[in-house]
N, C-alpha and C positions, 0 to 999 in steps of 0.2 A: 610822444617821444617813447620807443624802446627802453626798458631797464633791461639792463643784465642781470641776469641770474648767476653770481659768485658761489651760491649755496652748491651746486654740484659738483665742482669740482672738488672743493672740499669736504663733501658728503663722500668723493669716490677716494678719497686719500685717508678721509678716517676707515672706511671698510675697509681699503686695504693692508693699513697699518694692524687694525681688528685679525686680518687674517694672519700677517706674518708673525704678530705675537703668538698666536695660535699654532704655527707651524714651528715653534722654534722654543728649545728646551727649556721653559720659563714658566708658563702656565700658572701666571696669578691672575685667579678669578676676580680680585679687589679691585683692581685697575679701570675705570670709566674712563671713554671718550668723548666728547662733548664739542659740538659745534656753541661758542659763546661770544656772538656779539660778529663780528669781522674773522675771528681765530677759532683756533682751537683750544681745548683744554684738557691735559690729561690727571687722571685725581684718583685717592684711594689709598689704598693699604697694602704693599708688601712686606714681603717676612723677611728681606735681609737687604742690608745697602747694597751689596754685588747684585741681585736682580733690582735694584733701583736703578741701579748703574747701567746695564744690560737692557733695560726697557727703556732708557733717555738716550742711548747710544740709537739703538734701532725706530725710536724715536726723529730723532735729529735727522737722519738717513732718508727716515719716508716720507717726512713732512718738510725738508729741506727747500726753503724758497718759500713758507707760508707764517704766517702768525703764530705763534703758539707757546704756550706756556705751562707748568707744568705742578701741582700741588701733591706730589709723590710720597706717604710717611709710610718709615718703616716701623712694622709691628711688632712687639715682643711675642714670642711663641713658644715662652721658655716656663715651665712652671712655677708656681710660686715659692719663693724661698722660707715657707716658716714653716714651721710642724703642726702636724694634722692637730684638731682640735680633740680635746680629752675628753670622753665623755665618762660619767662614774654612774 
């Protein structure tokens, strides 16, 4: 008996997802793709809810009609709030 191979098609939907994040005014390096189990998975670290927002929108778009889920956090990038340490 033939098995299908399902892994291609979604090996060419996560590349291409890969490329349009790349082509499109966002460029956060934190973000992984991941072929996991049946699905997909998107996961990592961005620096503001609007590019979270922005990457699950173009997300949804390319992967539209496939499994996938998504573990998106956003990161602080903001300095720390105490004063420099005092040295005497």
């Amino acid at each position: 008996m033939m098995q299908l191979d399902h892994a291609g098609p979604l090996r060419y939907r996560i590349e291409h997802l890969r490329d349009r994040l790349a082509r499109e005014e966002i460029s956060e390096l934190g973000v992984r793709i991941e072929m996991r189990g049946s699905g997909i998975l998107l996961w990592g670290t961005v620096t503001t809810p609007a590019c979270r927002d922005a990457i699950l929108r173009i997300a949804a778009q390319e992967l539209a009609g496939l499994p996938w889920r998504q573990d998106l956090q956003v990161g602080g990038v903001q300095p720390p709030h105490h004063r420099p340490e005092e040295l005497s």
